[in-house]
Jmol script that loads the backbone (N, CA, C; Angstrom):
load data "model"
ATOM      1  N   UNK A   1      88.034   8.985 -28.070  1.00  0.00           N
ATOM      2  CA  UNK A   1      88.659   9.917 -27.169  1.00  0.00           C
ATOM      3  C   UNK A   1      89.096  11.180 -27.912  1.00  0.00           C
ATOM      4  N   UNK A   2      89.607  11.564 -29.250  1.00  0.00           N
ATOM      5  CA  UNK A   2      90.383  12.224 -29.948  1.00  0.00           C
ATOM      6  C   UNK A   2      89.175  12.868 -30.197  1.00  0.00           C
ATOM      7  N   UNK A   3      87.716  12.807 -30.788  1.00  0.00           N
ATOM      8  CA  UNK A   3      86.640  13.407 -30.966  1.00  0.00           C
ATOM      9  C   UNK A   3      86.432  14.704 -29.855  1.00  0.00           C
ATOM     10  N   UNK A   4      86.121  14.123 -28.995  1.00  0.00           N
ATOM     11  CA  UNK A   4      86.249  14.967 -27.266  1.00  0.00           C
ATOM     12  C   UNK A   4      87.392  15.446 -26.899  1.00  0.00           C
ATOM     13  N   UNK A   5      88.278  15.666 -27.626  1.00  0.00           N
ATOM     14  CA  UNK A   5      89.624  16.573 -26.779  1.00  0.00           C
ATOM     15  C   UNK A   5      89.422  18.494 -27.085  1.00  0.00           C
ATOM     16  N   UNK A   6      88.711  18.355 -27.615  1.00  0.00           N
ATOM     17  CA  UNK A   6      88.175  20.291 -28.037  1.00  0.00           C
ATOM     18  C   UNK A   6      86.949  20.272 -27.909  1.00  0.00           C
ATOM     19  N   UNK A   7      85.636  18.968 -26.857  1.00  0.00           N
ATOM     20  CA  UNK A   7      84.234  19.446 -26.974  1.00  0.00           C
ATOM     21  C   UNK A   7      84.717  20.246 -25.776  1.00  0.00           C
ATOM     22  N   UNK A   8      83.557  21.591 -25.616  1.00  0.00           N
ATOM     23  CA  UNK A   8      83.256  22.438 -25.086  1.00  0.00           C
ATOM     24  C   UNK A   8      84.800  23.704 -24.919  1.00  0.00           C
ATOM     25  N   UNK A   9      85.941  23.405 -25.995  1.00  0.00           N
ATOM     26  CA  UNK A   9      86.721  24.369 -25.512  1.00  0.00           C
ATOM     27  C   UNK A   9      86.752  25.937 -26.567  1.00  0.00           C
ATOM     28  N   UNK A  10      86.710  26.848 -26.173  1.00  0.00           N
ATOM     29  CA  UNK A  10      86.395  27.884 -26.701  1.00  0.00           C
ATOM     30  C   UNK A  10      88.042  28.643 -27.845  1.00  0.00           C
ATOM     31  N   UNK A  11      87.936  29.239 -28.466  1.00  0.00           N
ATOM     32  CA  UNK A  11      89.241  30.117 -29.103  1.00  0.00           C
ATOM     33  C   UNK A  11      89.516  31.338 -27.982  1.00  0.00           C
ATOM     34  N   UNK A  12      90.850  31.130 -27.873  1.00  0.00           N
ATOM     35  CA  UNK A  12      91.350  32.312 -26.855  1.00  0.00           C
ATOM     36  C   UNK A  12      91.505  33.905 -27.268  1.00  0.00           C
ATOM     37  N   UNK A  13      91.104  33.782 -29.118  1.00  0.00           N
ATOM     38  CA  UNK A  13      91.598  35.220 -29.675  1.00  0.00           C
ATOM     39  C   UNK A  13      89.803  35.220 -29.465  1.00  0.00           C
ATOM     40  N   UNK A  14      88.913  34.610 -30.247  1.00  0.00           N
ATOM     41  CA  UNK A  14      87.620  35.183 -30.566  1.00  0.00           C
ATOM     42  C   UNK A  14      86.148  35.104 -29.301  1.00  0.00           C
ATOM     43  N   UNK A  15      87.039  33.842 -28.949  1.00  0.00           N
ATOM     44  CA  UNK A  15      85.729  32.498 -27.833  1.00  0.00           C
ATOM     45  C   UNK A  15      84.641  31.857 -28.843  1.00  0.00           C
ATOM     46  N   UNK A  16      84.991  31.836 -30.147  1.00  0.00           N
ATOM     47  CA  UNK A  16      84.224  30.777 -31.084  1.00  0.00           C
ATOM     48  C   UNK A  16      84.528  28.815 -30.595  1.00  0.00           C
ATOM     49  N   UNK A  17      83.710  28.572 -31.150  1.00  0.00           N
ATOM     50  CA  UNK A  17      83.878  27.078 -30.725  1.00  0.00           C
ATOM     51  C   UNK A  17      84.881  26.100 -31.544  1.00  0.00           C
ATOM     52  N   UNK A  18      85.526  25.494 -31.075  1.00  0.00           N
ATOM     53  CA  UNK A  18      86.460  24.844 -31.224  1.00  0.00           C
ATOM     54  C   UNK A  18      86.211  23.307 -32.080  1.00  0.00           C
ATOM     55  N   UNK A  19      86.013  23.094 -32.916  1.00  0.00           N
ATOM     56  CA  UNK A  19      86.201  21.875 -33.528  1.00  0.00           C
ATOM     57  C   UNK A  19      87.003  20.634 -33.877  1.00  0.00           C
ATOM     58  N   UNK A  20      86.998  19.650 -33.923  1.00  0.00           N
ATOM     59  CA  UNK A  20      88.065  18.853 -34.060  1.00  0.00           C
ATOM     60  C   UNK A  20      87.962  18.421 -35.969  1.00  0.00           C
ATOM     61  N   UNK A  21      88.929  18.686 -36.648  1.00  0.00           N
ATOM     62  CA  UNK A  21      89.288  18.363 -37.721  1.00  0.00           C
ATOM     63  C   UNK A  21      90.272  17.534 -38.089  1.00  0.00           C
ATOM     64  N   UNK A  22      90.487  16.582 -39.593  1.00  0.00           N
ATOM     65  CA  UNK A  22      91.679  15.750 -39.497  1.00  0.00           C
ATOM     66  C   UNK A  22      92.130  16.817 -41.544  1.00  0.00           C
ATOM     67  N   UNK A  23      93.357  17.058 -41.106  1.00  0.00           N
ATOM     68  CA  UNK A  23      93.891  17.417 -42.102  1.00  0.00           C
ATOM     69  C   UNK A  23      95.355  16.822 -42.789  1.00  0.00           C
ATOM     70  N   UNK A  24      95.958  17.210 -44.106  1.00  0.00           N
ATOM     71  CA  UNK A  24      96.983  16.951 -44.048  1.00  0.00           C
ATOM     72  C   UNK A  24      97.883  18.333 -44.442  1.00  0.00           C
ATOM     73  N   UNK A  25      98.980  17.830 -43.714  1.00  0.00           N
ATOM     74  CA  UNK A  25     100.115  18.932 -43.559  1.00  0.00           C
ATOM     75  C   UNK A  25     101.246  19.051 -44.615  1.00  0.00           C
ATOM     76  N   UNK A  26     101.868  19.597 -44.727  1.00  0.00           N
ATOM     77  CA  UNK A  26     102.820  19.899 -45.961  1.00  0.00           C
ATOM     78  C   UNK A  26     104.481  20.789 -44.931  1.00  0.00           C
ATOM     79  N   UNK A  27     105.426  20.199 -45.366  1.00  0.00           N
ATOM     80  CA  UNK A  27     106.557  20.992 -44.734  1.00  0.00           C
ATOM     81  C   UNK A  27     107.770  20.504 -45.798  1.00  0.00           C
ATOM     82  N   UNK A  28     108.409  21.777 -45.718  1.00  0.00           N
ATOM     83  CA  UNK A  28     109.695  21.612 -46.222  1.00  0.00           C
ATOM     84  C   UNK A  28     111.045  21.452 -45.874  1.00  0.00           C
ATOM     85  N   UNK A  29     111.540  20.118 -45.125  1.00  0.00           N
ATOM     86  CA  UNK A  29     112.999  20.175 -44.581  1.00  0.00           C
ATOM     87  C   UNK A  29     114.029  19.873 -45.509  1.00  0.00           C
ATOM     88  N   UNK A  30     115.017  20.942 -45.438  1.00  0.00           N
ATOM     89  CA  UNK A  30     115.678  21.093 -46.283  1.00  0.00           C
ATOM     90  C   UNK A  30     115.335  21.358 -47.800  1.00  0.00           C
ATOM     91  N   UNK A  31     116.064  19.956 -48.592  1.00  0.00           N
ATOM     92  CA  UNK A  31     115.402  19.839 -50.121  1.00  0.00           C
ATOM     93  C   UNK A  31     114.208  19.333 -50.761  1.00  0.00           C
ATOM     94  N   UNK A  32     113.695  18.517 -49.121  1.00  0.00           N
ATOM     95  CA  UNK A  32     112.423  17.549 -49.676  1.00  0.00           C
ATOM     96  C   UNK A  32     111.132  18.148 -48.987  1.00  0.00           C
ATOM     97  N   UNK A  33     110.502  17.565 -49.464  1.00  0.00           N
ATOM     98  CA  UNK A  33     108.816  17.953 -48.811  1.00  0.00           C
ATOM     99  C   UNK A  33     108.534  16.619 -48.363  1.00  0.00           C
ATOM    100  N   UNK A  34     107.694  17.237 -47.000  1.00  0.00           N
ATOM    101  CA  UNK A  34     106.922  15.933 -46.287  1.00  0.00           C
ATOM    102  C   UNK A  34     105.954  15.928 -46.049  1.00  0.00           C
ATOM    103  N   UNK A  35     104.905  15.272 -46.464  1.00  0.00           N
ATOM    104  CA  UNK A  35     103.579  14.994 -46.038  1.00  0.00           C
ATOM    105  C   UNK A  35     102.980  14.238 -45.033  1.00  0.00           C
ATOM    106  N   UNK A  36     102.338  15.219 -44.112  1.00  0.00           N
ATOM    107  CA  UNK A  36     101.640  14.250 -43.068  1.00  0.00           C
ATOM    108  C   UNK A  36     100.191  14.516 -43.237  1.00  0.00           C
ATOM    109  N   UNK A  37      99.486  12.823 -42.988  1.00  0.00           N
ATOM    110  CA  UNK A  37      98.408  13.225 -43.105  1.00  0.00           C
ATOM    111  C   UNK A  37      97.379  12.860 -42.457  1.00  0.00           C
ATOM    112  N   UNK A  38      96.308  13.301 -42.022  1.00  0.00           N
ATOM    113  CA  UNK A  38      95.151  12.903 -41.190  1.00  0.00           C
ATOM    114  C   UNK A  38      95.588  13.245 -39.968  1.00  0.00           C
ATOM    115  N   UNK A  39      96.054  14.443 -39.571  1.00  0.00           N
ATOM    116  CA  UNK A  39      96.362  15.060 -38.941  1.00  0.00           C
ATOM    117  C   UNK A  39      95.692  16.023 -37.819  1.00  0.00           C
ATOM    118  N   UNK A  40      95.244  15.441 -36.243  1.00  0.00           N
ATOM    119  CA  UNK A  40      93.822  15.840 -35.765  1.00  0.00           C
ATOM    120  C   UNK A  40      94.336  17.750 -35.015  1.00  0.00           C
ATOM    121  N   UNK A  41      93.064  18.490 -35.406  1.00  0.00           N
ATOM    122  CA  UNK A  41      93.482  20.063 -35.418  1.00  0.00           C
ATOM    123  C   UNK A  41      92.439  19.999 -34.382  1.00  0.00           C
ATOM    124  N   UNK A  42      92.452  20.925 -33.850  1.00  0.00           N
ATOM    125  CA  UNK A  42      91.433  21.694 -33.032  1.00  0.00           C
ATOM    126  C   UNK A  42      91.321  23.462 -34.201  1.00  0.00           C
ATOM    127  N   UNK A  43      89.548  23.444 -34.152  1.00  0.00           N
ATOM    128  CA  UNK A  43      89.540  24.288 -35.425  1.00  0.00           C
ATOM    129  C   UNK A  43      89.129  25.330 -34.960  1.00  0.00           C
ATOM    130  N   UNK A  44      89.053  26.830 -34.815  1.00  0.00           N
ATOM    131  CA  UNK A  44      88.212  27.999 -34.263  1.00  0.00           C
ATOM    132  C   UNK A  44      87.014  27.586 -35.219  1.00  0.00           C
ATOM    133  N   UNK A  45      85.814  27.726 -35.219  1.00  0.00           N
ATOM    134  CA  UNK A  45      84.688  27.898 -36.245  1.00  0.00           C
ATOM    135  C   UNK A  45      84.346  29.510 -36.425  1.00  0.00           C
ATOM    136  N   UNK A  46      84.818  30.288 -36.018  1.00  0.00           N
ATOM    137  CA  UNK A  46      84.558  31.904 -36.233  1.00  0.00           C
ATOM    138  C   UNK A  46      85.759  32.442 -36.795  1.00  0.00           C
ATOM    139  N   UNK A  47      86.835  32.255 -36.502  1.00  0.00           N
ATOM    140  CA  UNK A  47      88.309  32.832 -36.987  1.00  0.00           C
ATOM    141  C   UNK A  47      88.827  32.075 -37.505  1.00  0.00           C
ATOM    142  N   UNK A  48      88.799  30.894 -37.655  1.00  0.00           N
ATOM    143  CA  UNK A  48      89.666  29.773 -38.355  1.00  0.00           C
ATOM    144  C   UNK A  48      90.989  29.309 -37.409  1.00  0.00           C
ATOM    145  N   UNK A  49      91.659  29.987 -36.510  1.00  0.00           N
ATOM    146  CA  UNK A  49      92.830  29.552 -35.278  1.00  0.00           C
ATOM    147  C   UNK A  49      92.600  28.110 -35.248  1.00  0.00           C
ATOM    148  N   UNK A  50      94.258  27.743 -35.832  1.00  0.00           N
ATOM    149  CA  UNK A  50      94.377  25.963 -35.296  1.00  0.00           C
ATOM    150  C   UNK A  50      95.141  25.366 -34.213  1.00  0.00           C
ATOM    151  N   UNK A  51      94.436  24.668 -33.209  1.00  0.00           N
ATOM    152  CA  UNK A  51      95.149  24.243 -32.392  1.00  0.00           C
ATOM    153  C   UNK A  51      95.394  22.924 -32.138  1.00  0.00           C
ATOM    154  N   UNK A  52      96.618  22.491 -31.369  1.00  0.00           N
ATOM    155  CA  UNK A  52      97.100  20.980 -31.906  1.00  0.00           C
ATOM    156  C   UNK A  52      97.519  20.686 -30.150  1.00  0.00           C
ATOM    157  N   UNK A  53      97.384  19.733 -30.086  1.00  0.00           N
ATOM    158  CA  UNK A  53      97.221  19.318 -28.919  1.00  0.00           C
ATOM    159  C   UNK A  53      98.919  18.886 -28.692  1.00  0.00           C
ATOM    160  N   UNK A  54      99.306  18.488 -27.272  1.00  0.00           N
ATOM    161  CA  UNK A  54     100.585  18.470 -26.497  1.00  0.00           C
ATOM    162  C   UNK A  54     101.308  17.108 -27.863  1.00  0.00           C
ATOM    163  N   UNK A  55     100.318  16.119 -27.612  1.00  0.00           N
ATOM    164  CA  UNK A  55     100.786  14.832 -28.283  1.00  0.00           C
ATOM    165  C   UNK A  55     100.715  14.661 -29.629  1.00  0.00           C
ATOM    166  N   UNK A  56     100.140  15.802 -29.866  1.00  0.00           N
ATOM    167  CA  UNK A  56      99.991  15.355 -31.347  1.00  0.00           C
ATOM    168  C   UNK A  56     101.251  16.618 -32.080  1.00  0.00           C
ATOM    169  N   UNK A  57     101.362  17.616 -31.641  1.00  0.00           N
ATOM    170  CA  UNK A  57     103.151  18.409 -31.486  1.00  0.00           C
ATOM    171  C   UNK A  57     104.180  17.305 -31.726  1.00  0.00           C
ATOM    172  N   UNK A  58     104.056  16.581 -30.610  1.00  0.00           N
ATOM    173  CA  UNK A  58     105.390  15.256 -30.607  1.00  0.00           C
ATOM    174  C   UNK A  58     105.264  14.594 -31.609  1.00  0.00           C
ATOM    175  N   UNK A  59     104.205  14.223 -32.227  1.00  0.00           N
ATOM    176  CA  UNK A  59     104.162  13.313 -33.345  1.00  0.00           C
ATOM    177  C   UNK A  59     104.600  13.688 -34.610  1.00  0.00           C
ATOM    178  N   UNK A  60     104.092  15.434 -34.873  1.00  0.00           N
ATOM    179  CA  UNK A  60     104.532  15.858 -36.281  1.00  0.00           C
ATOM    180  C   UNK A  60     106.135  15.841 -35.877  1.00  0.00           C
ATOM    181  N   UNK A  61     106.706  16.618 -34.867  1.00  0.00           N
ATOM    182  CA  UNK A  61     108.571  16.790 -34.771  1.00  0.00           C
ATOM    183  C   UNK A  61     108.578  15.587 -34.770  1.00  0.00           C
ATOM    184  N   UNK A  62     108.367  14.052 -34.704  1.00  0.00           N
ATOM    185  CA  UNK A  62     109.016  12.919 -34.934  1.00  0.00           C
ATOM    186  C   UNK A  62     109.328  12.827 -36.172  1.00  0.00           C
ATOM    187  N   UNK A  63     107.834  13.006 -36.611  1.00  0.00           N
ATOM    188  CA  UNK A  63     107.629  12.769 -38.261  1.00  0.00           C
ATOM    189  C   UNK A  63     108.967  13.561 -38.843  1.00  0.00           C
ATOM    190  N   UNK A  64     108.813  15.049 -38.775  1.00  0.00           N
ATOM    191  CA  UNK A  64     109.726  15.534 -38.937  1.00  0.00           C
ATOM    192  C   UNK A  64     111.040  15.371 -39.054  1.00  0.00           C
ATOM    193  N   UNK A  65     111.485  14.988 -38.104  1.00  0.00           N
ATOM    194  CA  UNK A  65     113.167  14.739 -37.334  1.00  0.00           C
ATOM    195  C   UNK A  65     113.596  13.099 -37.987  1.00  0.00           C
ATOM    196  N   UNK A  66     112.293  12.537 -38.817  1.00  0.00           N
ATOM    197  CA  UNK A  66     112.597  11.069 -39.523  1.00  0.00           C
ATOM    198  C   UNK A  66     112.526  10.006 -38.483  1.00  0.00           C
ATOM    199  N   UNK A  67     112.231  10.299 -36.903  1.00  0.00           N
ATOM    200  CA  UNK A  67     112.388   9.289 -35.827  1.00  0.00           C
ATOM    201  C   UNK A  67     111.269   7.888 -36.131  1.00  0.00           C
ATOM    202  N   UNK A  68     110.051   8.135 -37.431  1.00  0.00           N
ATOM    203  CA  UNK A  68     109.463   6.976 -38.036  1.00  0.00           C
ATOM    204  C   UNK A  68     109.500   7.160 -38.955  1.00  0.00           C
ATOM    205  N   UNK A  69     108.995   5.958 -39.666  1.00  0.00           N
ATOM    206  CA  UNK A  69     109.394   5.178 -40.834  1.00  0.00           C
ATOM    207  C   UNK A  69     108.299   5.660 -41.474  1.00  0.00           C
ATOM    208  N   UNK A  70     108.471   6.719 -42.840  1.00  0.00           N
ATOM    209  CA  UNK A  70     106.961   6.806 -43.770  1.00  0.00           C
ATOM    210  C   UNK A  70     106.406   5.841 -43.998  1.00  0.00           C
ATOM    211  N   UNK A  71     105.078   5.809 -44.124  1.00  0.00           N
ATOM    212  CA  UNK A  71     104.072   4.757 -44.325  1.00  0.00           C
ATOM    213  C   UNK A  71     104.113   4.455 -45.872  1.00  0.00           C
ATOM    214  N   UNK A  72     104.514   5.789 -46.796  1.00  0.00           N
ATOM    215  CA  UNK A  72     104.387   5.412 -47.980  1.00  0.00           C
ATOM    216  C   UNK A  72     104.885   6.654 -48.806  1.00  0.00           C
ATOM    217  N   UNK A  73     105.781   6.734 -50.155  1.00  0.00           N
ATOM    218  CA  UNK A  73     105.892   7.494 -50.946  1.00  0.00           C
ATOM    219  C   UNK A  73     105.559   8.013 -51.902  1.00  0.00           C
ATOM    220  N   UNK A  74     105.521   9.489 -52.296  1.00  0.00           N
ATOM    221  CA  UNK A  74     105.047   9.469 -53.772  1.00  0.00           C
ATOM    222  C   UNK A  74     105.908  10.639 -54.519  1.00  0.00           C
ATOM    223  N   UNK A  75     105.757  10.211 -55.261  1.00  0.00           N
ATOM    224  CA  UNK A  75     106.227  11.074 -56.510  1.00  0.00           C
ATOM    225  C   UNK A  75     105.649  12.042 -56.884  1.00  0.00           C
ATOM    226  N   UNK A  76     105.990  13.407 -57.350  1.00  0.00           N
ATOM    227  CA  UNK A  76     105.302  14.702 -57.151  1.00  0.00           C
ATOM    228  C   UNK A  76     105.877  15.630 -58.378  1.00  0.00           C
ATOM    229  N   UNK A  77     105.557  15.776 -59.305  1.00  0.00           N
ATOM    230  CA  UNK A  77     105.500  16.535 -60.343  1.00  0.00           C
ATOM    231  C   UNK A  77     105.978  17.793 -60.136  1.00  0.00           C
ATOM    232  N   UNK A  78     107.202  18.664 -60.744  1.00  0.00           N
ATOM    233  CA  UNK A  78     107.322  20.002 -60.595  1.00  0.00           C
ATOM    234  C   UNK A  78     107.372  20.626 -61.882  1.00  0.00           C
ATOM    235  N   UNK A  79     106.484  21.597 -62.080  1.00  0.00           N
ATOM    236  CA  UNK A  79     106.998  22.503 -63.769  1.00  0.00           C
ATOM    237  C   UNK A  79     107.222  23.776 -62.944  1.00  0.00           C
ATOM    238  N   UNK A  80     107.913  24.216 -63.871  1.00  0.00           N
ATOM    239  CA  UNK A  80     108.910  25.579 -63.855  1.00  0.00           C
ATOM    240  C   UNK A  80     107.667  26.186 -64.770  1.00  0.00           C
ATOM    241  N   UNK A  81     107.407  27.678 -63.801  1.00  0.00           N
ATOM    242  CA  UNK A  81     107.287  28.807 -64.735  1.00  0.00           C
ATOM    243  C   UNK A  81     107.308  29.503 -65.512  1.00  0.00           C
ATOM    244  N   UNK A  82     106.887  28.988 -67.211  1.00  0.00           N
ATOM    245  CA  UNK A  82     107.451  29.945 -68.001  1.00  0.00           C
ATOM    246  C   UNK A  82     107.991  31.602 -68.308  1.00  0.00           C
ATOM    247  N   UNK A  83     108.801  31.775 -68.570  1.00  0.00           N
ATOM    248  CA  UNK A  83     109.226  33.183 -68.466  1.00  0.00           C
ATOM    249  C   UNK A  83     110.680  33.342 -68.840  1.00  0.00           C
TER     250      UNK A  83
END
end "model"
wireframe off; spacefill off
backbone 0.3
color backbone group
């Protein structure tokens, strides 16, 4: 079903065709970073414009807002800029 939610829908800035892609997302609340991933986009193929469907909105602000439980953690390396 998720394959077919962007066949035949066009981009509203260009009218290129619309693709369905799975990506992962990156956000910063507050002090931490959160990763979501496999994340289904609707893609422009001429302009690049991403669009995300009604339900899948609700899912990242859950993710977001902590309303589920991460699937899994990781640890993430930071170096400072010399200078």
């Amino acid at each position: 079903m998720a394959e077919k939610l962007w066949q035949g829908e066009t981009c509203e800035y260009c009218g290129g065709e619309i693709v369905e892609k799975h990506v992962t997302m990156h956000r910063k609340i507050k002090d931490n970073y959160i990763l979501l991933e496999n994340v289904p986009e609707g893609v422009c193929t001429q302009c690049g414009t991403c669009y995300y469907s009604a339900n899948v909105l609700k899912t990242i602000e859950e993710n977001l807002r902590g309303c589920r439980k991460a699937s899994r953690e990781v640890v993430v390396p930071v170096y400072a800029w010399p200078g």
